[in-house]
Backbone as ProteinMPNN parsed JSONL, in Angstrom:
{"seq_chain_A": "XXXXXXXXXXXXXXXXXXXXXXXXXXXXXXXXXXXXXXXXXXXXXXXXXXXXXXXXXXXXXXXXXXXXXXXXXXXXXXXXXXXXXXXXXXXXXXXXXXXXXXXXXXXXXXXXXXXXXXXXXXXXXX", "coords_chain_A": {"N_chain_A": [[0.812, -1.188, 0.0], [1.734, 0.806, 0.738], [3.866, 1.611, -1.297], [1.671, 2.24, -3.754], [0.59, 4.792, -2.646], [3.018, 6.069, -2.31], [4.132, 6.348, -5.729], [1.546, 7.272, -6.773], [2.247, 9.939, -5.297], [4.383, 10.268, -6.279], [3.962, 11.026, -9.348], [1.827, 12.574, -9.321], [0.989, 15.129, -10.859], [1.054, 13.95, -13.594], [-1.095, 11.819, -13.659], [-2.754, 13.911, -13.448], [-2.561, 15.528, -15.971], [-2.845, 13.334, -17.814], [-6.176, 13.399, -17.364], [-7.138, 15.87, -18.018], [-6.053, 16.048, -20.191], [-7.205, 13.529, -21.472], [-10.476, 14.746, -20.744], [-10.21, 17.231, -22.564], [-9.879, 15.872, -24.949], [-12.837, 14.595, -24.999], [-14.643, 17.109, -24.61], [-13.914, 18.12, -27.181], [-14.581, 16.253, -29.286], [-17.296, 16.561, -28.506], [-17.554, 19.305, -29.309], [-17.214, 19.208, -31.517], [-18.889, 17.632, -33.026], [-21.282, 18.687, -32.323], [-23.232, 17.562, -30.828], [-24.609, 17.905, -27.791], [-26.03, 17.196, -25.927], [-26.701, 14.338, -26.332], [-26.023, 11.263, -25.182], [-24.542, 9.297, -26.697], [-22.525, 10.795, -27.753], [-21.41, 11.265, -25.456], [-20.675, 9.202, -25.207], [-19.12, 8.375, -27.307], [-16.946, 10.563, -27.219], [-15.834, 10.091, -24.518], [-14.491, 7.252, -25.122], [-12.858, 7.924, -27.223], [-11.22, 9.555, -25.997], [-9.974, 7.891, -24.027], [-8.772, 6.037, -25.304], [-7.03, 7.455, -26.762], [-5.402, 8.043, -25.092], [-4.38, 5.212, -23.863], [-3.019, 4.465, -26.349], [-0.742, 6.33, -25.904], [0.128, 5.403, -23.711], [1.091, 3.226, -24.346], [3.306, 3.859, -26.473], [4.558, 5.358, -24.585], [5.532, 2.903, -23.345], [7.333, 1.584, -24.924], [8.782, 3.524, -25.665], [10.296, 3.105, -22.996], [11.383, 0.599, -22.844], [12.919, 0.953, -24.957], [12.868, 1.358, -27.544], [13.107, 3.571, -28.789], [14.755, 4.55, -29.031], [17.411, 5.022, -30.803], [16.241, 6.424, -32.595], [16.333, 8.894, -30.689], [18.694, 8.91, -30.232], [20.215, 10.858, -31.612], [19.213, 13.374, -31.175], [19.554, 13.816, -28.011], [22.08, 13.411, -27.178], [24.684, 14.115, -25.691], [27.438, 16.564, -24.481], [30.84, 14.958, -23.699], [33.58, 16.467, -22.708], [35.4, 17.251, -24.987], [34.185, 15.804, -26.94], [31.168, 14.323, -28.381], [29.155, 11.777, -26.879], [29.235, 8.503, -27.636], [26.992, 5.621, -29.673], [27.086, 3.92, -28.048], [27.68, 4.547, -25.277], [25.579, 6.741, -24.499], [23.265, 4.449, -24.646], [24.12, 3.335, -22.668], [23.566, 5.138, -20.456], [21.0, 5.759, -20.607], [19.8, 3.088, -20.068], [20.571, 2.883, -17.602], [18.911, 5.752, -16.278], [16.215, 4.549, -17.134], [16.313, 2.437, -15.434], [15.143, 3.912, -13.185], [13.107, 5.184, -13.256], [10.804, 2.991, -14.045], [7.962, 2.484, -14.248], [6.998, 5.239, -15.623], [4.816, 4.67, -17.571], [2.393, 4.18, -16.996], [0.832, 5.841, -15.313], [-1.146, 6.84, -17.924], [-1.792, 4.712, -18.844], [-3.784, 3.876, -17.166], [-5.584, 5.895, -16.218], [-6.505, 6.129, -18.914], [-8.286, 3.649, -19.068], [-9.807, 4.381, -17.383], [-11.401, 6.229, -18.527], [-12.587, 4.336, -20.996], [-13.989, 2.505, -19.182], [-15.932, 4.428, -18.858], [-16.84, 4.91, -20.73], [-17.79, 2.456, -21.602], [-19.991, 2.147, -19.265], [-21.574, 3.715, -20.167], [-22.428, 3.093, -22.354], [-24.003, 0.888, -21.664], [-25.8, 1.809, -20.351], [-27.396, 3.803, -21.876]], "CA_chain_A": [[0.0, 0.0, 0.0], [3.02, 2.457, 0.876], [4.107, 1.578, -2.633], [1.162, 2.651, -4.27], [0.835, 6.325, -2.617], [4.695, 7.056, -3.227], [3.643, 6.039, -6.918], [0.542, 8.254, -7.081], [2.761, 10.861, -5.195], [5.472, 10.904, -7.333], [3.307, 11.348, -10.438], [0.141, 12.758, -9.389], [1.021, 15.485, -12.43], [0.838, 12.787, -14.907], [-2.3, 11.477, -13.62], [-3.701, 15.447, -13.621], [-2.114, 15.868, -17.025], [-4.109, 12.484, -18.353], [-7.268, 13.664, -16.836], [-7.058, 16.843, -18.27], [-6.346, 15.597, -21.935], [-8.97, 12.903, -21.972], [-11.413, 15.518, -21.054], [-10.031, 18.024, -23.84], [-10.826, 14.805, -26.423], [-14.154, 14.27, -25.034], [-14.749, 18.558, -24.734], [-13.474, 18.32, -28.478], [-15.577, 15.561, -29.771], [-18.76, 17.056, -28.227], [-17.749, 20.461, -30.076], [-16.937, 19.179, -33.154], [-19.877, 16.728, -33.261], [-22.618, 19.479, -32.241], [-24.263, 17.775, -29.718], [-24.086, 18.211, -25.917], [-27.159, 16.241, -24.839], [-27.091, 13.06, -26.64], [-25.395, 10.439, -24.552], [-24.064, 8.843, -27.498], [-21.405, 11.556, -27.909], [-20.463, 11.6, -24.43], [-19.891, 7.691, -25.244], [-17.73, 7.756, -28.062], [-15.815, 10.963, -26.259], [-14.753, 9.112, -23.624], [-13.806, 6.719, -25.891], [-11.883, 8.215, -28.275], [-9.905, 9.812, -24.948], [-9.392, 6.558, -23.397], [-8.21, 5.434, -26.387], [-5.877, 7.819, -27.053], [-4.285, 7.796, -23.316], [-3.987, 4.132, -23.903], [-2.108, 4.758, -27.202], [0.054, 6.962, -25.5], [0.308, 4.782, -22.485], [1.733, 2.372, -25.246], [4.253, 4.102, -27.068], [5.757, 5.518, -23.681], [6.207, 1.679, -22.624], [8.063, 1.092, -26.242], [10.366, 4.164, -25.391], [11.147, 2.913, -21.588], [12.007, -0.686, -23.254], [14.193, 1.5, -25.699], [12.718, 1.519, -28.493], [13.323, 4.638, -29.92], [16.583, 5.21, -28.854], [18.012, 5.06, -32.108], [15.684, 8.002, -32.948], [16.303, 9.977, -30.053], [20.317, 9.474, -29.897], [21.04, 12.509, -32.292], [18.533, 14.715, -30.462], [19.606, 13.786, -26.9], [23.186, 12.856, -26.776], [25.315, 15.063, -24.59], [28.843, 16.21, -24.992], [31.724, 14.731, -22.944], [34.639, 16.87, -22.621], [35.569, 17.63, -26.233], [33.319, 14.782, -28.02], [29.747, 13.592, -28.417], [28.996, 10.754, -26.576], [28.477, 7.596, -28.726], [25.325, 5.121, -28.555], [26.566, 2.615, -26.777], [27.347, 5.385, -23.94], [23.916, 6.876, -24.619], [22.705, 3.433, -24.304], [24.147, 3.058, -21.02], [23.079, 6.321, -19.587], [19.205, 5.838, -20.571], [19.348, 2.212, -19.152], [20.475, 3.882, -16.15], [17.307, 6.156, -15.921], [15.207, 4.03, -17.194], [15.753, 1.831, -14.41], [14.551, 4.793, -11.798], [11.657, 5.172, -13.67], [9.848, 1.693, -14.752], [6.692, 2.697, -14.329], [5.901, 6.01, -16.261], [4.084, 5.262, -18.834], [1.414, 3.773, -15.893], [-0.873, 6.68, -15.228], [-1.959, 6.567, -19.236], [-2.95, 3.726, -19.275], [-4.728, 3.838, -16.11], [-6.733, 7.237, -16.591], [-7.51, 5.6, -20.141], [-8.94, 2.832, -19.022], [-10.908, 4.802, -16.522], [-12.284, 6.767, -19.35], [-12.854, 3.62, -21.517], [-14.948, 1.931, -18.255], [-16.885, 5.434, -18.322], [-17.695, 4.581, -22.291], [-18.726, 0.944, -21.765], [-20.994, 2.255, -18.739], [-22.644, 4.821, -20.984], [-23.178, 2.307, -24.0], [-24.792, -0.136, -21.632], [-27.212, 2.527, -19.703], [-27.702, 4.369, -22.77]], "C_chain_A": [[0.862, 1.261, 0.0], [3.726, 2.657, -0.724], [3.231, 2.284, -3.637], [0.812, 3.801, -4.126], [1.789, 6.569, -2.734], [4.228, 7.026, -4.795], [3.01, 6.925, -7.151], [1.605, 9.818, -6.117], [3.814, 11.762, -5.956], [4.845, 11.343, -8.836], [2.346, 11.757, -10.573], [-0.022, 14.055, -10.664], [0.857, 14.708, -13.1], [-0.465, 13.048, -15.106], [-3.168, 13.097, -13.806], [-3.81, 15.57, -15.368], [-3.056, 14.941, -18.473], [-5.318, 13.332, -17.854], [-7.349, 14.949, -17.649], [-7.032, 16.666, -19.913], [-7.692, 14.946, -22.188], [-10.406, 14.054, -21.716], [-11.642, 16.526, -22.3], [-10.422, 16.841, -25.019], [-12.234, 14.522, -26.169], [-14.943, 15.971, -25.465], [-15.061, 18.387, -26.879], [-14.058, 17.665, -29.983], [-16.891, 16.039, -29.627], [-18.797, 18.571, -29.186], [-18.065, 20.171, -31.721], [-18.325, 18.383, -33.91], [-21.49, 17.552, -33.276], [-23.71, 19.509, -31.482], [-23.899, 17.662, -28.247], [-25.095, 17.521, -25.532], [-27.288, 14.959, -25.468], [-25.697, 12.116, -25.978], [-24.654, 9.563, -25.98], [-22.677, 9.59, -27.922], [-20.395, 11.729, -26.864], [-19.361, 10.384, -24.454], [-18.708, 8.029, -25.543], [-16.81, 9.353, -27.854], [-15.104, 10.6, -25.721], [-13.992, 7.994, -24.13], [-12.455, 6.874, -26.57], [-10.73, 8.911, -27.314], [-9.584, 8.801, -24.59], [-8.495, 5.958, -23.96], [-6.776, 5.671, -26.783], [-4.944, 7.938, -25.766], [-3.911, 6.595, -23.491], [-2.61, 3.651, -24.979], [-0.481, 5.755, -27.004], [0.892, 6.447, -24.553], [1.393, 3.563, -23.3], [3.187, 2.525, -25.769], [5.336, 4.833, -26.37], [6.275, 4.296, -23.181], [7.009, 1.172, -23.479], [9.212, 1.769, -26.029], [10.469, 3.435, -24.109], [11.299, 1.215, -22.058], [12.74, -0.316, -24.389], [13.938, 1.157, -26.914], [12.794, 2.529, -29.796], [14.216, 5.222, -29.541], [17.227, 5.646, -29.695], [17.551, 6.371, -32.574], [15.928, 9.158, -32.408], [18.07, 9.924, -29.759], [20.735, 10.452, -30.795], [20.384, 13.29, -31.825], [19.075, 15.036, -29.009], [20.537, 13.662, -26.699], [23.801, 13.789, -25.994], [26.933, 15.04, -24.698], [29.559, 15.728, -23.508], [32.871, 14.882, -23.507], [34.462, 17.22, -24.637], [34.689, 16.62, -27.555], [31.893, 14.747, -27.324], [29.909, 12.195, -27.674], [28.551, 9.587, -27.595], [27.635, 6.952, -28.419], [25.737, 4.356, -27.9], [26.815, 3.423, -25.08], [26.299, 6.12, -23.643], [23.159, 5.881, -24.322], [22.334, 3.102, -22.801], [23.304, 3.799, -20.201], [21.76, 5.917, -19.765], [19.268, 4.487, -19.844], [19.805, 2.479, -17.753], [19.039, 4.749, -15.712], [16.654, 6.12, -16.484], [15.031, 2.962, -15.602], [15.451, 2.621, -12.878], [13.714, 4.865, -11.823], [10.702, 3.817, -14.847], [8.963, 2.003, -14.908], [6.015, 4.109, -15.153], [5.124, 5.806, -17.151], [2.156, 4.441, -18.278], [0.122, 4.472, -15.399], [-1.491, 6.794, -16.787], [-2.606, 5.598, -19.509], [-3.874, 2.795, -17.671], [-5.864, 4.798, -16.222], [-7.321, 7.0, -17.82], [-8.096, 4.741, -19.977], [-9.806, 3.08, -18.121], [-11.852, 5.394, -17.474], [-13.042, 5.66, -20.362], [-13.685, 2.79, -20.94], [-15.846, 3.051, -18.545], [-17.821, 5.177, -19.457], [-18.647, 3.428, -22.27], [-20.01, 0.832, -20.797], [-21.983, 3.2, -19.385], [-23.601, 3.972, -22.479], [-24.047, 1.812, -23.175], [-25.699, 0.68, -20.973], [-27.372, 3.663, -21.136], [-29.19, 4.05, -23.712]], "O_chain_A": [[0.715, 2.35, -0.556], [4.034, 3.758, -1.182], [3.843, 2.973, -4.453], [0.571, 4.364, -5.194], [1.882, 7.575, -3.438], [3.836, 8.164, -5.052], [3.602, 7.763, -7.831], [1.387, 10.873, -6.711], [4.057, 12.949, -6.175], [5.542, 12.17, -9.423], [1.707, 11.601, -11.614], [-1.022, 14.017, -11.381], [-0.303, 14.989, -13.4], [-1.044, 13.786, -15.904], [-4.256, 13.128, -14.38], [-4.881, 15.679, -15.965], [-3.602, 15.366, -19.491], [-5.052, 14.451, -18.294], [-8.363, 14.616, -18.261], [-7.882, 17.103, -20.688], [-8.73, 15.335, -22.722], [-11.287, 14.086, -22.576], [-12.699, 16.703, -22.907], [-11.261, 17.077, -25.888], [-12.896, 14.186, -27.151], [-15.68, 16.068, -26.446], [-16.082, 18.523, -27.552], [-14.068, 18.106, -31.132], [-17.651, 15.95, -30.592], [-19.845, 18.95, -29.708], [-18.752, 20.644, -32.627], [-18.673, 18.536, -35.081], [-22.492, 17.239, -33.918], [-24.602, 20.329, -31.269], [-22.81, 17.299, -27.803], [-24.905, 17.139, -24.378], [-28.248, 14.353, -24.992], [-24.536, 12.338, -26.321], [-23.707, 9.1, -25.344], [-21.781, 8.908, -28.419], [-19.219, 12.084, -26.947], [-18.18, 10.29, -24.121], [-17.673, 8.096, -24.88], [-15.759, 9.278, -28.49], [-13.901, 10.573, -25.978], [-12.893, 7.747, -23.634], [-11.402, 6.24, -26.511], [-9.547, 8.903, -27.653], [-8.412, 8.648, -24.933], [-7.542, 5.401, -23.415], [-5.825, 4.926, -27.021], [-3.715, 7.879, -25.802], [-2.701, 6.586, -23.264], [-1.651, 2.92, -24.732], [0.507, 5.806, -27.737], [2.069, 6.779, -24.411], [2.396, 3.139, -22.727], [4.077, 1.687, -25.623], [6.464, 5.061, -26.807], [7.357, 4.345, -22.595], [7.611, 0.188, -23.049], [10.339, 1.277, -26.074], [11.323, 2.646, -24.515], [11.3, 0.573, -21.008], [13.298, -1.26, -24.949], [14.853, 0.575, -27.497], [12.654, 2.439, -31.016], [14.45, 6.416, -29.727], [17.747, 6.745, -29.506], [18.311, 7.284, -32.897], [15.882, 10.237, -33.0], [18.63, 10.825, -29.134], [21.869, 10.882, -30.582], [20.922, 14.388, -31.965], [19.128, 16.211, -28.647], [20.54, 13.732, -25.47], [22.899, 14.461, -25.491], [27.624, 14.042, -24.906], [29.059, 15.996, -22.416], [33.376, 14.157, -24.364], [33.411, 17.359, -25.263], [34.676, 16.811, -28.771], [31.57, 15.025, -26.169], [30.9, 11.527, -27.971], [27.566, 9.758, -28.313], [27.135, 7.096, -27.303], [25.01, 3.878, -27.03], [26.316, 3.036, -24.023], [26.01, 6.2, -22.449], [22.184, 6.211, -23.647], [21.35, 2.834, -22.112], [22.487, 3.333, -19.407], [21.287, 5.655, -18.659], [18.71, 4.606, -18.753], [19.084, 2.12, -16.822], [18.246, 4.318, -14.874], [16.064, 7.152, -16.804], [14.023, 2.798, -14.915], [15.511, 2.097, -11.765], [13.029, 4.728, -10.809], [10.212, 3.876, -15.975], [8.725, 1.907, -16.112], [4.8, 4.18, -15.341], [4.61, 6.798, -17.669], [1.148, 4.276, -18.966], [-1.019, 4.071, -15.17], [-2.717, 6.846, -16.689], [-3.641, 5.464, -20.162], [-4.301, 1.674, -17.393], [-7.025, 4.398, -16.311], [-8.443, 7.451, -18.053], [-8.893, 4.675, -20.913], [-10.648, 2.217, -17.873], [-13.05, 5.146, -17.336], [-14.193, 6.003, -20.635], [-14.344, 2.117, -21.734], [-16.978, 2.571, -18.485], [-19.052, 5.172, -19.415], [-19.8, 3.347, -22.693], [-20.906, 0.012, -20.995], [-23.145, 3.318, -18.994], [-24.627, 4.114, -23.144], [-25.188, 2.063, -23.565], [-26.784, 0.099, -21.007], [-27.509, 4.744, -20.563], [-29.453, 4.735, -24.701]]}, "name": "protein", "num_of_chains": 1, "seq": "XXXXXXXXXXXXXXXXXXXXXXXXXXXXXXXXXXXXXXXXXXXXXXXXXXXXXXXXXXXXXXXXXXXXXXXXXXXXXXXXXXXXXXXXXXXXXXXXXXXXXXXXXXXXXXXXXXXXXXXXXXXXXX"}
């Protein structure tokens, strides 16, 4: 249990930051769509946020298993002393803090799947 409030302490931005998007995609769907009172919009809102927090929640767990390293070693590398660092010392360094942070990509696809429960309770009382 002490595990899981350090967790939500250390990231409760995240979790704000989700919460705050998925509403801007549901907000954004209801504008663009025209209606505000038909439960059918609020559905596939929440949806289409859930969705995309989940998608997001995804492709941060692809970078923290280093998947786009390759992409991000000419943006991120850092000099040492008179040279660029090469990748396999870039390598090192990110599996270094990656292993401080295992878990970010954890509140996305938690706050999306809260919004994606909110969809499947709206289809079925709808």
């Amino acid at each position: 249990m002490d595990a899981i409030l350090a967790f939500l302490r250390d990231h409760w931005i995240k979790f704000l930051v989700c919460v705050v998007l998925g509403f801007l995609c549901l907000l954004t769907y209801n504008f663009t769509n025209g209606s505000w009172t038909r439960v059918d919009s609020y559905m596939d809102g929440c949806f289409i946020g859930g969705f995309a927090l989940i998608a997001i929640g995804g492709l941060s767990w692809i970078n923290n298993l280093g998947g786009f390293d390759i992409a991000s070693f000419y943006i991120r590398r850092k000099n040492i002393g008179e040279r660029k660092e090469d990748y396999y010392e870039y390598g090192e360094r990110r599996k270094e803090e990656r292993s401080r942070n295992k878990l970010t990509f954890l509140p996305y696809i938690i706050v999306g799947s809260l919004y994606l429960i909110a969809s499947l309770i709206l289809m079925i009382f709808r």
